[in-house]
C-alpha positions in Angstrom: 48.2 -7.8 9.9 45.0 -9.5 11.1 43.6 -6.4 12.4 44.3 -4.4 9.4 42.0 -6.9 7.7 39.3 -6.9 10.1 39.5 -2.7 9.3 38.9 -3.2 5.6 36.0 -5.4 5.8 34.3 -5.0 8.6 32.0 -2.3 8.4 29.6 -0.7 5.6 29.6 2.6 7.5 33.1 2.7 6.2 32.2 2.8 3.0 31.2 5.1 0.2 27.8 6.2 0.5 26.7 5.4 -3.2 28.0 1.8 -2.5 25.8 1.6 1.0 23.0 -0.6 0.9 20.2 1.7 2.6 21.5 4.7 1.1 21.4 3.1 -2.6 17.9 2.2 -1.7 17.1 5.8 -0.5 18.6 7.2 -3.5 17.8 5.0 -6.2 15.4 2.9 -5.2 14.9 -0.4 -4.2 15.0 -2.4 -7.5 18.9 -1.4 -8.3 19.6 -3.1 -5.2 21.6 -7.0 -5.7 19.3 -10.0 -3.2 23.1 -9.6 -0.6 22.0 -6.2 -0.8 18.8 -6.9 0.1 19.6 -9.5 3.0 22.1 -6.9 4.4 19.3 -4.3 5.1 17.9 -7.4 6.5 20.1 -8.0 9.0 21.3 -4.8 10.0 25.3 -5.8 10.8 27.6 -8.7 10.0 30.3 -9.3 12.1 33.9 -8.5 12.9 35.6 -10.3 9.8 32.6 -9.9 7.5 30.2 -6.8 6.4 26.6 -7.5 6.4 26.6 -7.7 2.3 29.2 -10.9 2.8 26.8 -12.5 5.4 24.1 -12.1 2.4 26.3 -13.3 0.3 27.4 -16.7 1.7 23.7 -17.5 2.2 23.0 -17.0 -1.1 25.7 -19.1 -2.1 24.4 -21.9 0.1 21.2 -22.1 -1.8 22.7 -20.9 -5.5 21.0 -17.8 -6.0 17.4 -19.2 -5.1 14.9 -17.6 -3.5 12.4 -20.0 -3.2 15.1 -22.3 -2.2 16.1 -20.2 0.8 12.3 -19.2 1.9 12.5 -22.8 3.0 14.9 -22.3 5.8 13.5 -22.4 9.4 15.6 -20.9 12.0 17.8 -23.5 13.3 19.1 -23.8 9.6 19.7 -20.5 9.1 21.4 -19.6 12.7 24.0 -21.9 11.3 25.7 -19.3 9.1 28.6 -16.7 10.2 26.8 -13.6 11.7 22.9 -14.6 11.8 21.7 -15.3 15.4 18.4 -15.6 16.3 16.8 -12.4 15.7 18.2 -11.7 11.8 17.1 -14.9 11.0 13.6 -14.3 12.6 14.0 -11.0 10.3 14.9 -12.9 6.9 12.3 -15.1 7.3 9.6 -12.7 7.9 10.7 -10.9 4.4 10.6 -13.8 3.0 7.1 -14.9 4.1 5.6 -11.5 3.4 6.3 -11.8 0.1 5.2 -14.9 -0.3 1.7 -13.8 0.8 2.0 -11.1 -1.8 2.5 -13.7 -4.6 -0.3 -15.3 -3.8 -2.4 -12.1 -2.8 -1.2 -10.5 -6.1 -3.0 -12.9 -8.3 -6.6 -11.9 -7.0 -7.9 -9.6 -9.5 -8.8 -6.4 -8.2 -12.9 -5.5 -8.8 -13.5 -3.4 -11.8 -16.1 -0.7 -11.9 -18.0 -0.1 -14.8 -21.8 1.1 -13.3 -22.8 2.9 -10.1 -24.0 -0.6 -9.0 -20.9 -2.2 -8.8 -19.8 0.9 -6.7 -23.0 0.5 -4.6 -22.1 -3.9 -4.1 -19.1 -2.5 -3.5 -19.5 -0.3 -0.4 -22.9 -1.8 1.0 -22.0 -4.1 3.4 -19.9 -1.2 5.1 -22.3 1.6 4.8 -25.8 -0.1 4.6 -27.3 0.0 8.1 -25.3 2.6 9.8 -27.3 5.0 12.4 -24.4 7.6 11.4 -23.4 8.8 8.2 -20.0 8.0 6.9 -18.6 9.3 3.6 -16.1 7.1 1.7 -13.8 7.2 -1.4 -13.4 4.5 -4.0 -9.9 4.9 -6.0 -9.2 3.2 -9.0 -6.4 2.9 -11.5 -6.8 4.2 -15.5 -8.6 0.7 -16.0 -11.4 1.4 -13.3 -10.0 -1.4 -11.4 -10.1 -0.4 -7.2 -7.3 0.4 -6.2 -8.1 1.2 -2.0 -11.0 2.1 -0.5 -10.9 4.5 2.3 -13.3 6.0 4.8 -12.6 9.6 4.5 -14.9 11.1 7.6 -17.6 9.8 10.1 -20.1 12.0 11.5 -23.4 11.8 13.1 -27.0 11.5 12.3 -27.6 14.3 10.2 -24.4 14.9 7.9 -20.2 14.0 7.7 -17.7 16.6 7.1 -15.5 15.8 3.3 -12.5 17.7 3.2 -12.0 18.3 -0.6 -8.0 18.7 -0.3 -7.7 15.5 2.5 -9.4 13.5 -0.6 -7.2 14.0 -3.2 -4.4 13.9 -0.7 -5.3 10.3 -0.4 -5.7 10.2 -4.6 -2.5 11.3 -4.9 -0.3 9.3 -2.8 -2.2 6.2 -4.0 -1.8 7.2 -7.9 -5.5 7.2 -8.5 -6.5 7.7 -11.9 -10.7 8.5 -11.0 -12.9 8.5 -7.8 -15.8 7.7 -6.8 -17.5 8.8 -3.7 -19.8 7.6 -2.0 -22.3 8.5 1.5 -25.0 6.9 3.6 -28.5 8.6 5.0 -29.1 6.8 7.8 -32.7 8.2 7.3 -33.2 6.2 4.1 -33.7 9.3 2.1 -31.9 8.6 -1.0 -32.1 12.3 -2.4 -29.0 14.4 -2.3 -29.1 17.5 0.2 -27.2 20.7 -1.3 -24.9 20.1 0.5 -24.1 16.9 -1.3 -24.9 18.9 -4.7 -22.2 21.6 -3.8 -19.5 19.2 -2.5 -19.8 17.1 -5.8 -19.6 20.1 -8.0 -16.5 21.2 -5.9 -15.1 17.7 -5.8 -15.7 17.4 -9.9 -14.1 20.9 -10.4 -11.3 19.9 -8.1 -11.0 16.8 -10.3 -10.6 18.3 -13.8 -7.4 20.4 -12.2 -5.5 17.3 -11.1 -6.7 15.4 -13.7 -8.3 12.5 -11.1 -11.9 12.8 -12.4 -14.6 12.1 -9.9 -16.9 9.5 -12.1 -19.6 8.8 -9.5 -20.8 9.5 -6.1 -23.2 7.6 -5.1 -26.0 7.7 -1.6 -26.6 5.3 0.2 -29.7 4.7 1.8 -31.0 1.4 3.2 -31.4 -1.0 0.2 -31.6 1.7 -2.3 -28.8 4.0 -3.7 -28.7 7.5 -5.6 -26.4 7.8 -8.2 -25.4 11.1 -9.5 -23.8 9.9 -12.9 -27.3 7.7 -13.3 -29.6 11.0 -13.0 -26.7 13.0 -14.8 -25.9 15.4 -12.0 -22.2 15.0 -12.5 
């Protein structure tokens, strides 16, 4: 009888695969997914007499549900539970601490850009000073608030090579709304080359089709900047 009941409990795999912790995630995402849930994905396995989701479970219950409650758990305390050795509660606490630092990282406002010169404070301590040029992408959400900031290409004295399609690859998977671009002349000519002319007209064009409008690019060059929305070039 005892090992009948160690056969029904004992292992997820066993399960149906809606009811599966990393499959429910997979297929529905994480937020239908209960904090036992959670804590099960966690730690991987429980052990002969429990499932993982149990394990979860009689934590939880130890510290009624709370969170913030259980974030204060060191190691020692947490090894003291049925099926969490060493390494799963290394594992819970290091969840627990990374979201932590996004609570607190979540409350810094991201910087909003509303002229080319907040685009231009924005990106000159990276691409002020350079003896190569570098071109870069500013992505921001519907509000014009940046959303990442990415270095697309780095090239050498005289010009950087801006693959159109690996740019709004990078808009795309980070649900930008608009872009700005921007590129340093390490010659400390401000003036766009053709080049730059043709590549914003493509990027602009590109822009309209996926609805991600390119709203500035801007050159750098040494303490000055060009900006092709300023001299209406865009």
């Amino acid at each position: 009888m005892k090992n009948e009941h160690y056969a029904a409990v004992s292992s997820i795999k066993s399960w149906a695969e809606a009811d599966r912790p990393r499959e429910k995630l997979l297929n529905h995402g994480r937020s239908v997914l209960s904090d036992a849930e959670l804590i099960a994905i966690l730690i991987g396995s429980g052990t002969q007499s429990l499932s993982a989701i149990d394990v979860g479970k009689n934590i939880l219950s130890e510290v009624s549900n709370d969170l913030n409650h259980l974030a204060k758990f060191s190691v020692k305390e947490l090894m003291k539970f049925r099926g969490i050795g060493q390494a799963k509660a290394v594992s819970i606490i290091a969840a627990l601490e990374l979201g932590r630092r996004r609570k607190e990282s979540a409350v810094q406002e991201k910087p909003k850009i509303v002229a080319s010169q907040d685009a231009f404070d924005l990106l000159k301590s990276v691409l002020l000073d350079l003896h190569h040029e570098e071109f870069w992408v500013i992505m921001m959400n519907r509000a014009n608030r940046v959303i990442r900031m990415k270095r697309i290409s780095s090239g050498g004295i005289s010009g950087t090579v801006a693959d159109v399609k690996i740019i709004f690859k990078e808009a795309i998977d980070q649900m930008a709304s608009a872009l700005i671009l921007a590129h340093n002349h390490p010659s400390g000519n401000r003036n766009p080359s053709e080049q730059d002319v043709r590549l914003t007209r493509k990027m602009k064009e590109s822009g309209q089709l996926l609805d991600i409008p390119v709203l500035d690019h801007i050159i750098f060059a040494e303490d000055k900047y060009y900006s092709f929305a300023d001299e209406a070039m865009l």
